[in-house]
C-alpha positions as CSV (number, residue, x, y, z in Angstrom):
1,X,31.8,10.5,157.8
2,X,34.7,8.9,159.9
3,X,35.0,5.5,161.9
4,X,36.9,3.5,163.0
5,X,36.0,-0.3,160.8
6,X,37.3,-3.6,161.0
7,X,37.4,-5.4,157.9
8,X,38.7,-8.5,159.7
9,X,38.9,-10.3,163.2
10,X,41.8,-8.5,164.6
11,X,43.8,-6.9,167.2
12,X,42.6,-3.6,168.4
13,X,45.9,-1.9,166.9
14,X,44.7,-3.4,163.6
15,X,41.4,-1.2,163.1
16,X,41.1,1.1,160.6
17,X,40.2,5.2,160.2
18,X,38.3,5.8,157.5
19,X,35.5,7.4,155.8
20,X,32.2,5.7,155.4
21,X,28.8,6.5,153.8
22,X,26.5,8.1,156.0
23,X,23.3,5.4,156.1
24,X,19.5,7.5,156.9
25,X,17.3,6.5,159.5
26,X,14.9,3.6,158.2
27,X,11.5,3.6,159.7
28,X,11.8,3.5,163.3
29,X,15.3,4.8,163.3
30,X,17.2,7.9,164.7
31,X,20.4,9.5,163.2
32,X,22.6,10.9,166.0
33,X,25.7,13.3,165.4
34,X,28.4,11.8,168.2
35,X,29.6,13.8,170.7
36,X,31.2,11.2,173.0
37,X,31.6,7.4,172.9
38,X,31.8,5.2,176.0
39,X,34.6,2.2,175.5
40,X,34.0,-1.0,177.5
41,X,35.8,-4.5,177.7
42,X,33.7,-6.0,175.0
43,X,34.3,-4.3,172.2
44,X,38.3,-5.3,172.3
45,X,36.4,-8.8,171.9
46,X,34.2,-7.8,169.7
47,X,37.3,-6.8,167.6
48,X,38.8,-9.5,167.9
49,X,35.9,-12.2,167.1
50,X,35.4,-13.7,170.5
51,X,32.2,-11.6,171.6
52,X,29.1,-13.7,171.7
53,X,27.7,-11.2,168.9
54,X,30.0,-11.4,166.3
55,X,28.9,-8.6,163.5
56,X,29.0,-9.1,159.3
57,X,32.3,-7.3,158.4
58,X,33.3,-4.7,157.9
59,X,31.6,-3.1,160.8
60,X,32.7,-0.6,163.6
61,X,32.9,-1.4,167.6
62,X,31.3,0.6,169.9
63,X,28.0,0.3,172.3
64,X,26.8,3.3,173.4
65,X,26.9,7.0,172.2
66,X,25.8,10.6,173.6
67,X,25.1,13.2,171.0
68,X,22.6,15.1,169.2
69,X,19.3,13.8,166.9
70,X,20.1,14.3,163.5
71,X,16.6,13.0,161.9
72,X,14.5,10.7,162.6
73,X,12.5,7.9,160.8
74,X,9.1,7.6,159.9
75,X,7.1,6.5,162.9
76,X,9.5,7.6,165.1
77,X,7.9,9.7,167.7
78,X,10.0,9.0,171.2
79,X,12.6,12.0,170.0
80,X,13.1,14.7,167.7
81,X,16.2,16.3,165.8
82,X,17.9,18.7,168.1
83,X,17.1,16.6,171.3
84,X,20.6,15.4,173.6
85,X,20.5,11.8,173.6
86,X,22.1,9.0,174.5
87,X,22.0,5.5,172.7
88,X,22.8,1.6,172.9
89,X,24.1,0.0,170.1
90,X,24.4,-3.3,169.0
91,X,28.1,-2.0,167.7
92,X,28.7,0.8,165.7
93,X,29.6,3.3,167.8
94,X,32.8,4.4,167.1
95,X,32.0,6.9,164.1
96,X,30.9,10.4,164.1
97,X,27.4,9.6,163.2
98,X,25.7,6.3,164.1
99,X,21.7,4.8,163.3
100,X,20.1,2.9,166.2
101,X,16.8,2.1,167.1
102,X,14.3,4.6,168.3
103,X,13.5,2.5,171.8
104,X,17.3,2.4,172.2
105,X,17.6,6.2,172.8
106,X,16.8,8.5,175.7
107,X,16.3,11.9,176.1
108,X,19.0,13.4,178.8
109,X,18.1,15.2,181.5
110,X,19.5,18.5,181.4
111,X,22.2,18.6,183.8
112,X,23.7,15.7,182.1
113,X,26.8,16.6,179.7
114,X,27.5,14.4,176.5
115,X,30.6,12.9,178.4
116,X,28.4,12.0,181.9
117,X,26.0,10.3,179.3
118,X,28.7,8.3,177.1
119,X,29.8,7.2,180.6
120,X,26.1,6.0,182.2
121,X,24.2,3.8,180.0
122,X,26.5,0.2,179.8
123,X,27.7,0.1,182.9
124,X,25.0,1.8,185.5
125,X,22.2,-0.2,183.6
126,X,24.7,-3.5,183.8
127,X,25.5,-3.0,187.6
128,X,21.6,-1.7,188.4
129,X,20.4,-5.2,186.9
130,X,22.8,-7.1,188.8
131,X,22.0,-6.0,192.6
132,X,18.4,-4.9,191.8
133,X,16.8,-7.5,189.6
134,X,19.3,-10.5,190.2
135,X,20.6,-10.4,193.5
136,X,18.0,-8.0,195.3
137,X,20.8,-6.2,197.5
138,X,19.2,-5.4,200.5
139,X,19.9,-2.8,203.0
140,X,22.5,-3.3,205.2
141,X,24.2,-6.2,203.2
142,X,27.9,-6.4,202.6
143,X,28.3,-6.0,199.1
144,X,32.4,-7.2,198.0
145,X,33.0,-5.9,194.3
146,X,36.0,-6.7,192.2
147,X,37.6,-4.6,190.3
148,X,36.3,-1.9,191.8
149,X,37.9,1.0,190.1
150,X,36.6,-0.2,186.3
151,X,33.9,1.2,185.0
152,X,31.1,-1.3,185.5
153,X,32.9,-1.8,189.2
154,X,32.3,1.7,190.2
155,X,28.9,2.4,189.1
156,X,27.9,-0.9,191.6
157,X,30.1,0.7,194.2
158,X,28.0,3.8,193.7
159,X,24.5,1.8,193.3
160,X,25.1,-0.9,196.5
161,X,25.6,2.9,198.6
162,X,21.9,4.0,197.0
163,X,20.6,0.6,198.3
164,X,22.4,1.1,201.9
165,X,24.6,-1.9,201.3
166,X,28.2,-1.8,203.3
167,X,30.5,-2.2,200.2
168,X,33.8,-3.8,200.2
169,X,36.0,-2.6,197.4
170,X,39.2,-4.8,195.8
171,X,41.9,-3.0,193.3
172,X,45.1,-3.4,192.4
173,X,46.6,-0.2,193.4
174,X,46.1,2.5,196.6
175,X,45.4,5.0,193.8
176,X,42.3,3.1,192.5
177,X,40.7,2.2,195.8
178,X,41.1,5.8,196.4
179,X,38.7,6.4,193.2
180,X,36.8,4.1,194.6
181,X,36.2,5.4,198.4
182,X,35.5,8.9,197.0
183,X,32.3,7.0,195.1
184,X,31.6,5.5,198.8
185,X,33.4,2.3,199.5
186,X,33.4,1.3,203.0
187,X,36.3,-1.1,203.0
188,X,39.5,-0.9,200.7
189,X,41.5,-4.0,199.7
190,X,44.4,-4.2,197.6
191,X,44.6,-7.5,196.6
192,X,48.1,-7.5,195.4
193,X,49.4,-6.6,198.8
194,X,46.5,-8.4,201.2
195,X,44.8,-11.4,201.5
196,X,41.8,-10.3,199.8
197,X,39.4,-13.6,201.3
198,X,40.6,-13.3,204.8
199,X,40.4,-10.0,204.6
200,X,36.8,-9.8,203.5
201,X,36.2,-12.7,206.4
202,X,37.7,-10.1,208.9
203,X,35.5,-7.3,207.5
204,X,32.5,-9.0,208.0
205,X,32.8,-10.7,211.2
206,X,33.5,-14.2,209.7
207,X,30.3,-14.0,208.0
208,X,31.1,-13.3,204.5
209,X,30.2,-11.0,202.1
210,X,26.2,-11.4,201.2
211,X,26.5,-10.4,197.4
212,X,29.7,-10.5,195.6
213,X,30.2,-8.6,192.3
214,X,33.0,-9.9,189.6
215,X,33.7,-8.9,186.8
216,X,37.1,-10.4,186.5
217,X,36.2,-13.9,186.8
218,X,39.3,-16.5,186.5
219,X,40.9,-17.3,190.0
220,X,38.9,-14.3,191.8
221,X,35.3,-15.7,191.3
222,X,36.6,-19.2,192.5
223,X,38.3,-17.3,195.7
224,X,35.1,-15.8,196.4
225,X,33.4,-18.7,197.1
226,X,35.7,-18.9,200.2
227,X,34.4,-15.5,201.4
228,X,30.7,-15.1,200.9
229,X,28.0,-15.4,203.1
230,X,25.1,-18.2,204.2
231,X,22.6,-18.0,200.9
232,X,25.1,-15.4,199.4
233,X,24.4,-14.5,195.8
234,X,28.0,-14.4,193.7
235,X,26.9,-12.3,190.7
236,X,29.0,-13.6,187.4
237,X,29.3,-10.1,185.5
238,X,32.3,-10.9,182.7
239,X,35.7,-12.2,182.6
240,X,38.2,-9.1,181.9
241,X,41.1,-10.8,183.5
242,X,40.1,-13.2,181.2
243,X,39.8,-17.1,182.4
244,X,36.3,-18.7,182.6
245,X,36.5,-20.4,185.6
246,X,34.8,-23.7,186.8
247,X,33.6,-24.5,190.2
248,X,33.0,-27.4,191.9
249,X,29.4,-28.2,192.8
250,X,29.9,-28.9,196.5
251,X,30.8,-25.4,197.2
252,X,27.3,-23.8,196.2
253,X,25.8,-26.6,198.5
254,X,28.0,-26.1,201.2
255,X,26.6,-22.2,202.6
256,X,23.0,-22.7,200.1
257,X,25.2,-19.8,198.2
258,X,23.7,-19.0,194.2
259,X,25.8,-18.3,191.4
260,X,23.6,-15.8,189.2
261,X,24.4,-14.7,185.6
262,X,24.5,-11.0,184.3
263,X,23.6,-10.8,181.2
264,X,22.3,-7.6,180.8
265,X,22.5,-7.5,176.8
266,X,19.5,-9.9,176.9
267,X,17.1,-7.8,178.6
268,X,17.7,-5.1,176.1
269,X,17.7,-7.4,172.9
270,X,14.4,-9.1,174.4
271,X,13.2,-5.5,174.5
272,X,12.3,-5.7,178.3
273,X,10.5,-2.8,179.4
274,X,12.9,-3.1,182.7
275,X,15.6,-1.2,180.6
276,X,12.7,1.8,180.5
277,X,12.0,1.1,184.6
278,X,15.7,1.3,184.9
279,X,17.0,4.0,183.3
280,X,14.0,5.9,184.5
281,X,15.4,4.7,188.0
282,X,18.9,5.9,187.1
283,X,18.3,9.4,185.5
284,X,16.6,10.2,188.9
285,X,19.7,8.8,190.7
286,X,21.8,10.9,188.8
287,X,19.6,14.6,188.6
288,X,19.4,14.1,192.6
289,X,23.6,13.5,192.9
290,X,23.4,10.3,194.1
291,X,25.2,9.0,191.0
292,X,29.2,10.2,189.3
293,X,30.1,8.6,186.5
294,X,33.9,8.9,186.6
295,X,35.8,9.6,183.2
296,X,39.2,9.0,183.4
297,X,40.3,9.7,179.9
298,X,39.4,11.0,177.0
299,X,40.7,10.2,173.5
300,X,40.1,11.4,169.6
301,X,37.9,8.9,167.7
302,X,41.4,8.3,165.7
303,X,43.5,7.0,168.2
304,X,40.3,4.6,170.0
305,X,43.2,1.9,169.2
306,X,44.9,3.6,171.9
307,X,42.1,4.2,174.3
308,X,41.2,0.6,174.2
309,X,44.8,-0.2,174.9
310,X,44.8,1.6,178.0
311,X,41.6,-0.7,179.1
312,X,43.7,-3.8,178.0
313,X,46.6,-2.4,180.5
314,X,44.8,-1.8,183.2
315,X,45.9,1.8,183.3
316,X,42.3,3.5,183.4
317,X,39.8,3.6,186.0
318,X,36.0,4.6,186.0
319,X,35.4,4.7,182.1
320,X,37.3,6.0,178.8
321,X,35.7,8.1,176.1
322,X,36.3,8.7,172.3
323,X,35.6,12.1,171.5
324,X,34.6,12.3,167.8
C-alpha cells in the first residue's frame, strides 16, 4: 500500500511517497481501507520532531481517518468488516490503509459521509472537552475564540452556539469571519484591522469575555488576559502561531480568572470513557444539524506535503483532507 513516511525529523516538504507492507490487525485491532484523512496543526510537528509524541522512525503522520473495516482482530467485537468508521490514531494516518485500536473506532451514523467524518473527530472532541469538561460554558456566557476560522476554532464556535453561549469570533481576514458567522458567531473581529481587546471590552459591556478559547497562543493568550471576565476561564488549546507565552502571576489574581489546560490527547491515551460520553454527545449533535464540519480543501494522499503547507500559510479555513 501507499503513505506518505518520514524516515527522519524533517520539514513537511521532505516526506516521502512510498509503498509500505500492509501490517494485519493483532488482537484487539481493526484494519481500515482510507477514504479520507483529517490534517491538523500537529502533525507538521510531529514531522518535524517537536510534538510531545515523537514516533520510532520511519513512521507516517496522521491522527484520524474515515473509511471502511477491512478485518478485524481476534477479540474484537465493537465493529465488523464492511462497517463506515472513523478512527484516532496515535500517527499513522496518512496511508491508504491504517491499524488502530478497536476502542479507537466508531461506527458512523448514516448520514455522515467519509469527508464529514475525517473532519469531526480531533477537533469537535478537542473543542467539546474544552467548554464542556474544562471550562463548563454556561448559557448565556460570552465565549471569545481565536482563530476562529481553523478547524478546532470553528467546531467551538459551533459547540459554544449548542451551549447558548454569545460567541465572539477573531480572524484575520473578512472572508474567514464570514466562515465563521455562517457556523453562528455573534460578533466578528478582525484583528489585523481592530483592536481586538477593546473590542471584545466594547462587546461585552466592559465586562469581559467569560471563557476565552486559543489556540494560537504567543502574544494573543497574553492580550486576553486584558479582556476576560471576573473568574473567567482562559482555555490554553495549542500554540499554532507558534510562541509559548508566559504570564505574570498577578494577572490571574487580579479578576480570580483560571488558566486551564486542553490536553485532550490525555483523556484518550488514559482511555477515559468521556471520549465514549462525548462522541456519543457529538454524533447526536451532528444527525440532528446542529453540527457542520467545514472542509475547505481536499488533496490526494501524494501531495499531503502540500495540504499541510496550506495549514502552515494560513490559507485554509475549517479543516483540510487527504483523499487516498
Amino acid at each position: 500500500m501507499k503513505a506518505m513516511v518520514v524516515t527522519r525529523w524533517c520539514e513537511i516538504s521532505d516526506m516521502e511517497y512510498a509503498e509500505v507492507p500492509d501490517r494485519p490487525p493483532a488482537p484487539g485491532e481493526v484494519s481500515i481501507d482510507t477514504r479520507a484523512i483529517g490534517c491538523n496543526f500537529p502533525d507538521i510537528l510531529m514531522v518535524q520532531g517537536k510534538y510531545q509524541v515523537r514516533p520510532p522512525l520511519p513512521f507516517s503522520p496522521g491522527h484520524e481517518v474515515s473509511g471502511v473495516v477491512r478485518d478485524v482482530g481476534a477479540g474484537v467485537t465493537r465493529v465488523k468488516p464492511g462497517q463506515r468508521v472513523l478512527a484516532m490514531l496515535g500517527w499513522g494516518g496518512y496511508a491508504e490503509r491504517v491499524t488502530v485500536a478497536a476502542e479507537r473506532v466508531f461506527v458512523l451514523p448514516e448520514a455522515m459521509s467519509f469527508q464529514d467524518a475525517a473532519a469531526f473527530y480531533f477537533v469537535y472532541q478537542t473543542a467539546y472537552c474544552a467548554l464542556v469538561q474544562r471550562a463548563a460554558l454556561q448559557p448565556g456566557e460570552w465565549l471569545l475564540v481565536h482563530g476562529a476560522a481553523g478547524g478546532v476554532g470553528l467546531a467551538a464556535v459551533q459547540i459554544g452556539k449548542v451551549l447558548g453561549a454569545r460567541v465572539i469570533a477573531t480572524a484575520g481576514s473578512e472572508a474567514k469571519l464570514e466562515i465563521a458567522r455562517q457556523s453562528g458567531a455573534d460578533v466578528l473581529i478582525n484583528y489585523r484591522a481592530d483592536d481586538w481587546v477593546e473590542r471584545v471590552n466594547a462587546a461585552t459591556q466592559g465586562e469581559g469575555a467569560s471563557v476565552i478559547y486559543d489556540p494560537v497562543g504567543g502574544d494573543v493568550l497574553d492580550a486576553s488576559t486584558r479582556c476576560i471576565a471576573f473568574e473567567g476561564r482562559l482555555l490554553v488549546i495549542g500554540f499554532a502561531g507558534g510562541g509559548i507565552p508566559s504570564i505574570p502571576v498577578d494577572r490571574i489574581l487580579s479578576k480570580n480568572i483560571a488558566l486551564v489546560g486542553v490536553h485532550w490527547g490525555l483523556y484518550q491515551r488514559r482511555d477515559s470513557r468521556l471520549i465514549e460520553e462525548w462522541m456519543a454527545a457529538l454524533f447526536g449533535l451532528y444527525e440532528s444539524h446542529r453540527l457542520r464540519p467545514v472542509v475547505s480543501r481536499t488533496y490526494a494522499l501524494r501531495d499531503a506535503a502540500q495540504a499541510l503547507g496550506a495549514i502552515v500559510n494560513r490559507e485554509t479555513h475549517g479543516k483540510v483532507l487527504l483523499l487516498p
